[in-house]
Residue frames as qw, qx, qy, qz and C-alpha x, y, z in Angstrom:
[[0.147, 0.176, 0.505, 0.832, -5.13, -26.25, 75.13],
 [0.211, 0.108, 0.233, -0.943, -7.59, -23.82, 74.84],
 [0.500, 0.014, -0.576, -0.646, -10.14, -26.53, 73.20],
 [0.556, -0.232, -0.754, 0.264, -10.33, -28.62, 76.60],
 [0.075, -0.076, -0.356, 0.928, -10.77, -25.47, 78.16],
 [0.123, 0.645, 0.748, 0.101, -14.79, -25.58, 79.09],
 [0.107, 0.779, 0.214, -0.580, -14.79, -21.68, 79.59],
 [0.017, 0.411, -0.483, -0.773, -13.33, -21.15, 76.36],
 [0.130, 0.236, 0.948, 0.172, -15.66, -24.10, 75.16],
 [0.015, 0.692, 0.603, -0.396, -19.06, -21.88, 77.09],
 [0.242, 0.666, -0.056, -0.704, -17.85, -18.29, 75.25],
 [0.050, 0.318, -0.709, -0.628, -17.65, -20.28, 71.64],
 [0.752, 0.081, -0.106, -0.646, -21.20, -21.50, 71.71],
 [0.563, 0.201, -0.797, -0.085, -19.67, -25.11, 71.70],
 [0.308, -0.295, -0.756, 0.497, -20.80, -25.97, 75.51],
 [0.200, -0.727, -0.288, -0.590, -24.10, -24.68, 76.59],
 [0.427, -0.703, 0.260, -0.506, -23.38, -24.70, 80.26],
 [0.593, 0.275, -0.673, 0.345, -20.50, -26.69, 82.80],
 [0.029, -0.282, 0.633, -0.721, -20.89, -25.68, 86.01],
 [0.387, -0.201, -0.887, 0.153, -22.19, -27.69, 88.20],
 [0.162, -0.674, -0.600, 0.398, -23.14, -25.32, 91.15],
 [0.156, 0.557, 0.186, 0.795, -24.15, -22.06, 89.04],
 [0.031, 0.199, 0.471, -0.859, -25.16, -19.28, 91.07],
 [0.405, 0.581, 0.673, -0.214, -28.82, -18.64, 91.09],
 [0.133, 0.705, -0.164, -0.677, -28.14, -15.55, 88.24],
 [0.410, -0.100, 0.745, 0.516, -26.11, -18.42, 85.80],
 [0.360, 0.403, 0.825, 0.168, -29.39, -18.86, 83.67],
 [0.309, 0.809, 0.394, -0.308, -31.03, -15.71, 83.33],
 [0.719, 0.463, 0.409, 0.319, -30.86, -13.72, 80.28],
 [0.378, 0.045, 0.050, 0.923, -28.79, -10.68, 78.71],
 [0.136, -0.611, -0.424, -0.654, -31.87, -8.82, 78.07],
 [0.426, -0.846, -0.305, 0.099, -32.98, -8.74, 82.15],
 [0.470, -0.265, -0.188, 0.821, -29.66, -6.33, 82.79],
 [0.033, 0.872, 0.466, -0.144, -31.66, -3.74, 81.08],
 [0.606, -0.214, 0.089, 0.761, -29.12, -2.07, 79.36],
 [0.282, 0.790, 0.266, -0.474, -29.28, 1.50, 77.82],
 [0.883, 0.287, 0.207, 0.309, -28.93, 1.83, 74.42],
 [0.685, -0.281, 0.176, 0.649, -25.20, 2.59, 73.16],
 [0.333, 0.844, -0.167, -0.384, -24.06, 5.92, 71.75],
 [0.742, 0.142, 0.491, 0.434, -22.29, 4.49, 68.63],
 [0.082, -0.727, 0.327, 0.598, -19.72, 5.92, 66.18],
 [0.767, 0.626, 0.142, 0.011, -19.12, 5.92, 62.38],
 [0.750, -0.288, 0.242, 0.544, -15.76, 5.11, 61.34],
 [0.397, 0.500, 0.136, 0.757, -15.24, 8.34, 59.19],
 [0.382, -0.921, -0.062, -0.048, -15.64, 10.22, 63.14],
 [0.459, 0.489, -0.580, 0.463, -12.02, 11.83, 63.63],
 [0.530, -0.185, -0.681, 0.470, -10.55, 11.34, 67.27],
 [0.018, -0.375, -0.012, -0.927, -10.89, 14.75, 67.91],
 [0.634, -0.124, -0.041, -0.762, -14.63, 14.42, 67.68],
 [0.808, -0.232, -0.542, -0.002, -14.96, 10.58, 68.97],
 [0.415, -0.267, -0.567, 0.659, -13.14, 12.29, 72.54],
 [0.154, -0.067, 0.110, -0.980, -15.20, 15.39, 72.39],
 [0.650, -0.338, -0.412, -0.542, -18.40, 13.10, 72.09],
 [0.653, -0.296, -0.676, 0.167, -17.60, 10.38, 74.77],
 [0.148, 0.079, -0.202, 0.965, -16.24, 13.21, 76.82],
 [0.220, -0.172, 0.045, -0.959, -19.66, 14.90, 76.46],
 [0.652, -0.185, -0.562, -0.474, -21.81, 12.10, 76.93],
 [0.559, -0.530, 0.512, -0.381, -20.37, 10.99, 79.80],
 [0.978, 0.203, -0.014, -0.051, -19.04, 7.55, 77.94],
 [0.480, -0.688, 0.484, 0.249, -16.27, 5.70, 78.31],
 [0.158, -0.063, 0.810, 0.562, -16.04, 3.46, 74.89],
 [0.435, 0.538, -0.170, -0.701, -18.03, 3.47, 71.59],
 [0.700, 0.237, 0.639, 0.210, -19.02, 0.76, 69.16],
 [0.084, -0.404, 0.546, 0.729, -17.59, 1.63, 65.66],
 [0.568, 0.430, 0.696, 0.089, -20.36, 0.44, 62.92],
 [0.175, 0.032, 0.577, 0.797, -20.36, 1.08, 59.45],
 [0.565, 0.191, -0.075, -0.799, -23.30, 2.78, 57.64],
 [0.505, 0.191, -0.756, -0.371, -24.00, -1.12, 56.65],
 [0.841, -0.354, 0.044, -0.407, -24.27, -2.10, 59.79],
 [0.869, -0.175, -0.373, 0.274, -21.21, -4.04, 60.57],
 [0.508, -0.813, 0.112, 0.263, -19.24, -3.46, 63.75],
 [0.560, 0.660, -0.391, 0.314, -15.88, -2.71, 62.98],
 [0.594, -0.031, -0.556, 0.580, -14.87, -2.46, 66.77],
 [0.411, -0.860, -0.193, 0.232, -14.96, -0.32, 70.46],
 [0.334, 0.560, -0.140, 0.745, -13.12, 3.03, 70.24],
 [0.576, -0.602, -0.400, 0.381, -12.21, 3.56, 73.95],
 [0.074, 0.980, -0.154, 0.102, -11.57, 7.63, 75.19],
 [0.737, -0.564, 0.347, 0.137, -8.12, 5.80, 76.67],
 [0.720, 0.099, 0.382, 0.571, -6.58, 4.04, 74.09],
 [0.345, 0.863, 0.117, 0.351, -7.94, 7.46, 71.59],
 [0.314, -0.935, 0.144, -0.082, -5.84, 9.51, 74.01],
 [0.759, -0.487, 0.355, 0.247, -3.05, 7.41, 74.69],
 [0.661, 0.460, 0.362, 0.470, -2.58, 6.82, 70.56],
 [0.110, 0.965, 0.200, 0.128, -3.05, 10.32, 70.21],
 [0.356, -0.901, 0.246, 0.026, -0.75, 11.56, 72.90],
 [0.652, -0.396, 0.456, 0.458, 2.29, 8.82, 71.80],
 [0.249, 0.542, -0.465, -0.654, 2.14, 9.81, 67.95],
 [0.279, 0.060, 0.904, 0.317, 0.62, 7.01, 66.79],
 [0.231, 0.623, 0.700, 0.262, -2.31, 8.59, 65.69],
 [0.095, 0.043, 0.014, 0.994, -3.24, 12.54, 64.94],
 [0.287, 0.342, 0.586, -0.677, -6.32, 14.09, 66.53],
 [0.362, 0.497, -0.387, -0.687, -7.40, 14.60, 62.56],
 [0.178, 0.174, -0.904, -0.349, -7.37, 11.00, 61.87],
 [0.740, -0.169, -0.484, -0.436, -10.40, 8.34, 61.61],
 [0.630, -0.357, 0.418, -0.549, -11.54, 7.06, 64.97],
 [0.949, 0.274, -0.092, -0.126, -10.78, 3.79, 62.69],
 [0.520, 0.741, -0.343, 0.251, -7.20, 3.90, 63.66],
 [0.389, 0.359, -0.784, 0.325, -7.52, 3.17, 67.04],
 [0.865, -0.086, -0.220, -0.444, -10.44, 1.09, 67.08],
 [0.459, -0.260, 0.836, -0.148, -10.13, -2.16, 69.15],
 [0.578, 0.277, -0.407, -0.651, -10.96, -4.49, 66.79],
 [0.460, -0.140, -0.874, 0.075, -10.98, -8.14, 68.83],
 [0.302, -0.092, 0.459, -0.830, -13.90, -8.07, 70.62],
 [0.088, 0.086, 0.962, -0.243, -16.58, -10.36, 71.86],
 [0.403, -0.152, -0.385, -0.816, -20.36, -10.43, 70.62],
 [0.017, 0.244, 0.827, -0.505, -22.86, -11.66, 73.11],
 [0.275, -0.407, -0.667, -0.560, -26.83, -12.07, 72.14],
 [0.455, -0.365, 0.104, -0.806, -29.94, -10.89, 73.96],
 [0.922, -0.073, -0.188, -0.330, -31.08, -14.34, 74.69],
 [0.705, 0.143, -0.506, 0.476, -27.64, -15.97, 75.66],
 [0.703, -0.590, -0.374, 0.134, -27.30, -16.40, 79.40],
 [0.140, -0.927, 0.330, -0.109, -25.34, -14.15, 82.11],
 [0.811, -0.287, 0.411, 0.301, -23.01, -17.78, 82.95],
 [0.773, 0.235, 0.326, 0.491, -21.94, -17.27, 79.36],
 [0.032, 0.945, -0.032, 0.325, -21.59, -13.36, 79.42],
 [0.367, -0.838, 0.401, 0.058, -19.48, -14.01, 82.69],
 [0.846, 0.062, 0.388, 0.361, -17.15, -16.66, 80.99],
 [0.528, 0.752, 0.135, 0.371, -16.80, -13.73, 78.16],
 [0.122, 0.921, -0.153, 0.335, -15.72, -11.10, 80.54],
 [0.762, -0.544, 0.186, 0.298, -13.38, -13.20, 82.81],
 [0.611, -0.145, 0.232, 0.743, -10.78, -12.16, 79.69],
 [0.061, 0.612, 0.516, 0.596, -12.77, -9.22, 77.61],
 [0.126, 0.109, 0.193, -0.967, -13.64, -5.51, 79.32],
 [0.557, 0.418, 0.240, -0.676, -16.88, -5.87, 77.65],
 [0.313, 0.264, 0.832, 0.373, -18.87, -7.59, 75.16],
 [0.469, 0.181, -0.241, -0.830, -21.19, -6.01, 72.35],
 [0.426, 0.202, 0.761, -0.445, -24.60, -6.72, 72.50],
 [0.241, 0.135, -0.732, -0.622, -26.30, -7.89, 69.19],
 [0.600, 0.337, 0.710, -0.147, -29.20, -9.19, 68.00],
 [0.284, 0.027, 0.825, 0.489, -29.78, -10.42, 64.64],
 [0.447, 0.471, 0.292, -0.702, -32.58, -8.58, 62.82],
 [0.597, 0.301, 0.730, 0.147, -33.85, -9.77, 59.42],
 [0.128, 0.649, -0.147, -0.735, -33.79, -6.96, 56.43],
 [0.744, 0.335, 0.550, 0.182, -35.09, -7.13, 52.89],
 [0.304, -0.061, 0.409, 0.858, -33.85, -5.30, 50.00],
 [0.317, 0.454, -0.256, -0.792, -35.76, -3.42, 46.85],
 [0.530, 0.200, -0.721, -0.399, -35.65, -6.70, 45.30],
 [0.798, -0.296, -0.099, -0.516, -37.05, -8.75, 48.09],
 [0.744, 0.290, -0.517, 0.308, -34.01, -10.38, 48.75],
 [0.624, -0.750, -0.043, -0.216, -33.32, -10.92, 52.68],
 [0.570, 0.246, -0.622, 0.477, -30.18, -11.09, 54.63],
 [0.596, -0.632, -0.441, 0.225, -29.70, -10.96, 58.20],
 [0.110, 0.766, -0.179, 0.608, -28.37, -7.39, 59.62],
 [0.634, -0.253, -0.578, 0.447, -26.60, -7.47, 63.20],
 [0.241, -0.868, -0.184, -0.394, -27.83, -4.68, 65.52],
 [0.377, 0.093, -0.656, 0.647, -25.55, -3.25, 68.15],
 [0.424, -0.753, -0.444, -0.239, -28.28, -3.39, 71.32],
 [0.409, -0.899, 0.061, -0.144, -25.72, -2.13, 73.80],
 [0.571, 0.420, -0.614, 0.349, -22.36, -2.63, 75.41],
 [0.770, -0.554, -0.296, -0.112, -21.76, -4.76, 78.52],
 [0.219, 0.511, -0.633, 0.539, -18.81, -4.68, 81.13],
 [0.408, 0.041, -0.756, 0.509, -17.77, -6.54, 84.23],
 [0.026, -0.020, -0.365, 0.930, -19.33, -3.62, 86.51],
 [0.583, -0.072, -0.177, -0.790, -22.85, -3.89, 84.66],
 [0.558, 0.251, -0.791, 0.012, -23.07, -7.48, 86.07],
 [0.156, 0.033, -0.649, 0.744, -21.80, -6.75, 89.13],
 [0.392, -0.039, 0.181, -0.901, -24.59, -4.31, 89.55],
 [0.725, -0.244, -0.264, -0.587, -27.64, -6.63, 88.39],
 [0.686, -0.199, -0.687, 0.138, -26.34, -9.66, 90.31],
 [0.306, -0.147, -0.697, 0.632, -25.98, -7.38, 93.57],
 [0.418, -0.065, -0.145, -0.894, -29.11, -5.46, 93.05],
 [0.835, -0.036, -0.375, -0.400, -31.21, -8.83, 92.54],
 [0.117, 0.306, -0.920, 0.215, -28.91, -11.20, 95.11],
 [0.694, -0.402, -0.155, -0.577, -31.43, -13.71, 96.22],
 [0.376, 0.335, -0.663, 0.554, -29.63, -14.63, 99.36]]
């Protein structure tokens, strides 16, 4: 079962770290990959204009966040196309339609061993950190920041950039 399962154990915060012989990278943090920050969409962007941006940006996916500040999900130029092109969605429609919406959240401070555990099943995790916000009335809640989006390939790169071999 997937509760005996230490990688599943490592990406649920419930195990800080199994492996025995980590590589020399295991420990270090999300923050050293140095990521740039993310072009991000509002979930009243139609497809249209959520494939004419990535398109122009030179981007392959999009975090979705509300004006509030929660994610909602990654709007990828693939799936937008693919929906687009089988009728399941209509270039006119909210970018909210075919939104991935299971998707993996992964802190500045939390380690690359537990980043790579995320993406052994996950294209990519969204980067977050946790900022603190008060109201009018002085009342505080926490507010989750998207700091960037990771992938398999951004990894790759710092761990063969930095190999100390």
């Amino acid at each position: 079962s997937k509760f005996v399962n230490d990688k599943w154990m490592i990406k649920n915060g419930f195990l800080n770290d199994v492996q025995e012989h980590k590589p020399w990278w295991w420990n270090i943090k999300v923050q050293k990959l140095n990521l740039s920050a993310p072009l991000i969409l509002l979930p009243e962007v139609s497809c249209q204009k959520a494939i004419e941006i990535l398109q122009e940006k030179g981007y392959d996916q999009a975090p979705v966040v509300a004006e509030s500040g929660l994610i909602l999900g990654m709007v990828t130029l693939s799936n937008t196309l693919t929906s687009v092109l089988a009728g399941n969605a209509e270039f006119s429609d909210p970018v909210t339609k075919v939104i991935y919406d299971q998707f993996s959240k992964i802190g500045l401070e939390d380690s690359l061993g537990k980043l790579s555990c995320i993406l052994e099943n996950d294209h990519f995790a969204i980067v977050v950190h946790e900022q603190m916000q008060f109201d009018g009335n002085g009342s505080s809640f926490m507010k989750q920041m998207v700091f960037g989006v990771v992938t398999a390939m951004d990894l790759l790169t710092f761990v063969s950039r930095n190999d100390k071999q």
